[in-house]
OpenMM code with the backbone's topology and positions (N, CA, C; nanometers):
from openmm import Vec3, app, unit

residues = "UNK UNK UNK UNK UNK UNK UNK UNK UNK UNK UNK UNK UNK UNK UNK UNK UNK UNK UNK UNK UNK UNK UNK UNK UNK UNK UNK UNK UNK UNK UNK UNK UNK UNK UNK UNK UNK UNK UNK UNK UNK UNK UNK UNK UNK UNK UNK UNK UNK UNK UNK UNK UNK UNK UNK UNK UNK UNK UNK UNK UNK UNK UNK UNK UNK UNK UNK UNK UNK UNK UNK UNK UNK UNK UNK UNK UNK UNK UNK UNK UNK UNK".split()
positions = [
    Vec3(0.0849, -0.1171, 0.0000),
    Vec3(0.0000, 0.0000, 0.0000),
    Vec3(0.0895, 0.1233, 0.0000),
    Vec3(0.0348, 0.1952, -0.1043),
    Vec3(0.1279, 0.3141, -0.0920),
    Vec3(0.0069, 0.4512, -0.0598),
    Vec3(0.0379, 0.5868, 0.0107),
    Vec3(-0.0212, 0.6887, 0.0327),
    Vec3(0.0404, 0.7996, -0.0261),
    Vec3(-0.0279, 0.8781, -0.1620),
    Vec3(0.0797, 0.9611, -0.2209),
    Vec3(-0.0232, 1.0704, -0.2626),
    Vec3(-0.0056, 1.1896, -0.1898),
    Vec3(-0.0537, 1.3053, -0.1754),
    Vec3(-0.0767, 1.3844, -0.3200),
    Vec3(0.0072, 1.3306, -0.4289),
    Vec3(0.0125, 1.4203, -0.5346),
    Vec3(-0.0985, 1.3566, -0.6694),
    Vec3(-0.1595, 1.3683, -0.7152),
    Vec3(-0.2453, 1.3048, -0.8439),
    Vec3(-0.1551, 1.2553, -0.8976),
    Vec3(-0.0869, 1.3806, -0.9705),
    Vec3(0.0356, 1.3521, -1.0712),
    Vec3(0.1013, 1.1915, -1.0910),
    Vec3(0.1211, 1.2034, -0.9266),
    Vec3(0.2188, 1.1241, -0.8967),
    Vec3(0.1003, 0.9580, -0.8740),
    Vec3(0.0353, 0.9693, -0.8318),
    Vec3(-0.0723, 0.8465, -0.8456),
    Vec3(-0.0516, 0.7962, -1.0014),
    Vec3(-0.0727, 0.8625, -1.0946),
    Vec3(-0.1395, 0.8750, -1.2439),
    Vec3(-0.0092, 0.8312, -1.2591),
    Vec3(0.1151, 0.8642, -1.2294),
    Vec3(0.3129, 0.8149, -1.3176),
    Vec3(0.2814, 0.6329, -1.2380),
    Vec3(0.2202, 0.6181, -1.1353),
    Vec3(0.2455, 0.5014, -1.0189),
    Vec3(0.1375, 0.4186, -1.1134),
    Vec3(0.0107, 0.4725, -1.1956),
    Vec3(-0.0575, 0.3820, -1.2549),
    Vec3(-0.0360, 0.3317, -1.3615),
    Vec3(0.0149, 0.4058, -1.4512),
    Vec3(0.0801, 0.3700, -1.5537),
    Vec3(0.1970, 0.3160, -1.5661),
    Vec3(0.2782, 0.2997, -1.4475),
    Vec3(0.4148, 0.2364, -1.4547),
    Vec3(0.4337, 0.1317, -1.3428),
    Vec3(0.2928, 0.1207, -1.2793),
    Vec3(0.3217, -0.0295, -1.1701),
    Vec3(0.1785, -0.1027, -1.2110),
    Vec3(0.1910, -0.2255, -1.1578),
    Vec3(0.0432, -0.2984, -1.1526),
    Vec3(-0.0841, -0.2239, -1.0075),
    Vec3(-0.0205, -0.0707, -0.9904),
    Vec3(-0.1195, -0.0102, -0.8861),
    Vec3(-0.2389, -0.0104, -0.9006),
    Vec3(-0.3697, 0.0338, -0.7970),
    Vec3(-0.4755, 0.0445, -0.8067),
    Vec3(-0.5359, 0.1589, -0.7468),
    Vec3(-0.5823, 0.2205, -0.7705),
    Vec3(-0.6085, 0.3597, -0.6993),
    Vec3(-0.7679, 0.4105, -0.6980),
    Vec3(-0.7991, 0.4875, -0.6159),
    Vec3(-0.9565, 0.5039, -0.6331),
    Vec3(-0.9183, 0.6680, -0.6474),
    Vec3(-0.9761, 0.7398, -0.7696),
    Vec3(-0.9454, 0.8543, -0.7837),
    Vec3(-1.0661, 0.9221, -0.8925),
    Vec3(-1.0749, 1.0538, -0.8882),
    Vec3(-1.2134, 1.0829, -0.9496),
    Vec3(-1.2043, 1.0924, -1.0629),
    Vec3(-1.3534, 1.0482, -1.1090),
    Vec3(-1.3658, 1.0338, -1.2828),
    Vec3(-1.2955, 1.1365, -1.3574),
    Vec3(-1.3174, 1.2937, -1.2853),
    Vec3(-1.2935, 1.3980, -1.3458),
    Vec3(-1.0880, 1.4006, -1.3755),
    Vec3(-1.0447, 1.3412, -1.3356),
    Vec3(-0.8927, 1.3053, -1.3297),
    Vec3(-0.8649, 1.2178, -1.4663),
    Vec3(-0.9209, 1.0874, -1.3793),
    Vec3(-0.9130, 1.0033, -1.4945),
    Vec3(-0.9804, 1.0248, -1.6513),
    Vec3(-1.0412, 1.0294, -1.6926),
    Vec3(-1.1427, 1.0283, -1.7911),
    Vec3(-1.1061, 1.0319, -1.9249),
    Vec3(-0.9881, 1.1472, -1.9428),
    Vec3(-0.9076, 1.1295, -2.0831),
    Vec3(-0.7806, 0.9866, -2.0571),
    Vec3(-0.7668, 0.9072, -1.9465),
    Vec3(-0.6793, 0.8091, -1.9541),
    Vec3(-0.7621, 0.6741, -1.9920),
    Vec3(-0.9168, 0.6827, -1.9421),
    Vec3(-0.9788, 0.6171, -2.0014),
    Vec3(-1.0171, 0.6195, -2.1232),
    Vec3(-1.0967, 0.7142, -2.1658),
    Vec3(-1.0822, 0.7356, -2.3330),
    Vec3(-0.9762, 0.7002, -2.4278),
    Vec3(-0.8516, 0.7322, -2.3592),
    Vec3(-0.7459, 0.7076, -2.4186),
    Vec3(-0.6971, 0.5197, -2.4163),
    Vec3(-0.7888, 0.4491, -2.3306),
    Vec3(-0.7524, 0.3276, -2.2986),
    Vec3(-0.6406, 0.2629, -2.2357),
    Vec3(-0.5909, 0.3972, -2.1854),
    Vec3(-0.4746, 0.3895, -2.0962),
    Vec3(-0.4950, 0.3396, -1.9298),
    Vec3(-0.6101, 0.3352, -1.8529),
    Vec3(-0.6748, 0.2856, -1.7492),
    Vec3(-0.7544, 0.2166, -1.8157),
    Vec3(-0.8425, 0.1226, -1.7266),
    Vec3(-0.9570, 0.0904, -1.6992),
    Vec3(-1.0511, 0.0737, -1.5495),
    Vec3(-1.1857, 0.1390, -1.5993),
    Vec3(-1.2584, 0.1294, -1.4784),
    Vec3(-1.2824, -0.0152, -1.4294),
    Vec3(-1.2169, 0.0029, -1.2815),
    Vec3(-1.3113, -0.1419, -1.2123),
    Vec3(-1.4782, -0.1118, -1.1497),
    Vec3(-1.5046, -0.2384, -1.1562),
    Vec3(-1.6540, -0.2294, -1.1600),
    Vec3(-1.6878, -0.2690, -0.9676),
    Vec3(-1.6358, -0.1568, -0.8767),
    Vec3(-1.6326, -0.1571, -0.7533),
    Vec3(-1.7807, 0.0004, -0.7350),
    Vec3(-1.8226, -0.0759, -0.6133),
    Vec3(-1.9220, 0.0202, -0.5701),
    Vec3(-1.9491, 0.0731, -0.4468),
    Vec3(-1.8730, 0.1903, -0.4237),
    Vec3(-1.8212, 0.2760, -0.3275),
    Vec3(-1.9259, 0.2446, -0.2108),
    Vec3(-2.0337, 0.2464, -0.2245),
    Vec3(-2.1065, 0.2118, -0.1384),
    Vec3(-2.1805, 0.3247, -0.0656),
    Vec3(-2.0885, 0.4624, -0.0717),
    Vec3(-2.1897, 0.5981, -0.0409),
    Vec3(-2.1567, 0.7161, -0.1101),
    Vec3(-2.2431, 0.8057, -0.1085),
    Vec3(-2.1968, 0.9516, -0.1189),
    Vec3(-2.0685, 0.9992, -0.0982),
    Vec3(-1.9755, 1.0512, -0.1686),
    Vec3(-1.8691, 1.1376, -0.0909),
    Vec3(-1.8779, 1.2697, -0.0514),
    Vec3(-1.8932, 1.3339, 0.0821),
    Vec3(-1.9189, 1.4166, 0.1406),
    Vec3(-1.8154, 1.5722, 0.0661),
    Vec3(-1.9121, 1.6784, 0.0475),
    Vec3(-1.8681, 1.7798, -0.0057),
    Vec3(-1.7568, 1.8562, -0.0168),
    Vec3(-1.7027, 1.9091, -0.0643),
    Vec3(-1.5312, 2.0103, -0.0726),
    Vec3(-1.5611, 2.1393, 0.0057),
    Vec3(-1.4348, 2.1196, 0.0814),
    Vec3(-1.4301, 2.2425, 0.1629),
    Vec3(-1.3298, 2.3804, 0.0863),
    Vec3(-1.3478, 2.5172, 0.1346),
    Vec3(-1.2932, 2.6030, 0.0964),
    Vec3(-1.1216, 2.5932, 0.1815),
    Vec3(-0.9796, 2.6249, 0.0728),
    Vec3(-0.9189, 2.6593, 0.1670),
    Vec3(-0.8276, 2.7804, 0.1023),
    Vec3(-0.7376, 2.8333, 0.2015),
    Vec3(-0.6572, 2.9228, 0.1453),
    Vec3(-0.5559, 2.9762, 0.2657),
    Vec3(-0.4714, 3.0052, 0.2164),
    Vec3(-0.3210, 3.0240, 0.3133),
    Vec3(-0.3430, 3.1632, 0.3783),
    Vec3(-0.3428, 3.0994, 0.5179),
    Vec3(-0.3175, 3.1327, 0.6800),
    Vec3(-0.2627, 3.2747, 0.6759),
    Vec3(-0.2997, 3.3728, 0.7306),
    Vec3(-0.2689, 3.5139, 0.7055),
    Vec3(-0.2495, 3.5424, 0.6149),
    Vec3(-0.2831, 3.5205, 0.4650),
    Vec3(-0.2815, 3.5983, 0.3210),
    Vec3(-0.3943, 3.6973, 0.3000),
    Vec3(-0.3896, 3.8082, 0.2659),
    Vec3(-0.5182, 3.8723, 0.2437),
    Vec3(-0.5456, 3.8003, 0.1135),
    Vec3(-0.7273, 3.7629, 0.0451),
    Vec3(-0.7162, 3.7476, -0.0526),
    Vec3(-0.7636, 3.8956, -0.1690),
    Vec3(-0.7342, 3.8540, -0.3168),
    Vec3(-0.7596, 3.9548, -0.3667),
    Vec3(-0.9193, 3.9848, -0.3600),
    Vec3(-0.9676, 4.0866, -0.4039),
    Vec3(-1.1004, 4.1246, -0.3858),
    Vec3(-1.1842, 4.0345, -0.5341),
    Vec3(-1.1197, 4.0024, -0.6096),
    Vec3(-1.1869, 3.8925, -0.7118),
    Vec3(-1.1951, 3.7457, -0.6229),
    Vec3(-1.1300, 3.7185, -0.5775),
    Vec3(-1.1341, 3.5494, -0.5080),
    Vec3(-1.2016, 3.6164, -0.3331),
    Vec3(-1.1846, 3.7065, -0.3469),
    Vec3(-1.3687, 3.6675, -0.2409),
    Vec3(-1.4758, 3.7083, -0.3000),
    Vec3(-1.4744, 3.7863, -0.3867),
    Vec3(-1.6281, 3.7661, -0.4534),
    Vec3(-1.6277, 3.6295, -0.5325),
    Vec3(-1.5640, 3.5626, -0.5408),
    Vec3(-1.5941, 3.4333, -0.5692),
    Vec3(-1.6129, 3.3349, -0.4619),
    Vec3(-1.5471, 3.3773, -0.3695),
    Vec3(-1.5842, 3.2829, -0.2314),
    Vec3(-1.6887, 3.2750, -0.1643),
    Vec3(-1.7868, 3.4207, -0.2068),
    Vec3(-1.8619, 3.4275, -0.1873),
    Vec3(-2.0273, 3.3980, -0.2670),
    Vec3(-2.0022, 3.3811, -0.4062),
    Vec3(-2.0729, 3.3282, -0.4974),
    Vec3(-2.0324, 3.1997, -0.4619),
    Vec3(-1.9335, 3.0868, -0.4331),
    Vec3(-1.9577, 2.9821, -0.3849),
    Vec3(-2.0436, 2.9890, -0.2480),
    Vec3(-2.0390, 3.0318, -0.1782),
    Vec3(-2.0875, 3.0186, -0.0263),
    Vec3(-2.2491, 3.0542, -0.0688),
    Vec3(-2.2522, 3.1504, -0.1377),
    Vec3(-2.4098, 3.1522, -0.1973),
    Vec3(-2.4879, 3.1029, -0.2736),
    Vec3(-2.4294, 2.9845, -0.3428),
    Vec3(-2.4675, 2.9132, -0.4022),
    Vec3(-2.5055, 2.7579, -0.3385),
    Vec3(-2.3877, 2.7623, -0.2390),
    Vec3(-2.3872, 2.6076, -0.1233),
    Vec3(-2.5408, 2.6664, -0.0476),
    Vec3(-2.5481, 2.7403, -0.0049),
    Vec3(-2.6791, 2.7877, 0.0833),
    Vec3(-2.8039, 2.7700, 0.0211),
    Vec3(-2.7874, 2.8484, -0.1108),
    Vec3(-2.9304, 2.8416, -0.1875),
    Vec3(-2.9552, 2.6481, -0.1998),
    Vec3(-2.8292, 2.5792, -0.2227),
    Vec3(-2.9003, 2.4854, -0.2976),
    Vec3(-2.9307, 2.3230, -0.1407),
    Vec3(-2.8840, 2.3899, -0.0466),
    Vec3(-2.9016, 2.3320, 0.0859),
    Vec3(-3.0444, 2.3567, 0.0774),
    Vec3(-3.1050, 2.5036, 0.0618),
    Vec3(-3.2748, 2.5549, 0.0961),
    Vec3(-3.3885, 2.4597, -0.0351),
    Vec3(-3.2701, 2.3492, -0.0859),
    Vec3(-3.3995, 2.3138, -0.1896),
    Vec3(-3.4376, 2.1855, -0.1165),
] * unit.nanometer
topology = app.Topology()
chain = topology.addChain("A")
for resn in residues:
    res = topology.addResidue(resn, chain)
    for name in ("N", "CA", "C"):
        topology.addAtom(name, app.Element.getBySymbol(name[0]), res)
């Protein structure tokens, strides 16, 4: 078992070992098309719980990436109220 923080580095480990990895469609998808992976036919069994916001510890951000932080945050709310 290996634990490797980087995609990149998952994706060099899949293509160059007999590894197995659980990683999102949105990653994979041109390696499948390409027939370079294949999907196993495993079934996660639940939901994966939502993405959190982050951003580095005393940085101010610019005034474009909080009005976007904030069109995310207003958008998570509205669609919680449905």
């Amino acid at each position: 078992m290996v634990e490797c923080a980087s995609i990149f580095a998952t994706l060099q480990l899949l293509q160059n070992s007999d590894a197995v990895a659980m990683l999102p469609e949105s990653v994979v998808r041109d390696y499948l098309r390409a027939q370079l992976f294949v999907e196993l036919p495993v079934e996660i069994g639940k939901r994966l719980s939502g993405f959190g916001l982050l951003r580095r510890k005393f940085e101010t951000l610019s005034e474009p990436a909080e009005y976007f932080i904030a069109l995310l945050r207003k958008c998570k709310y509205s669609a919680a109220a449905r």
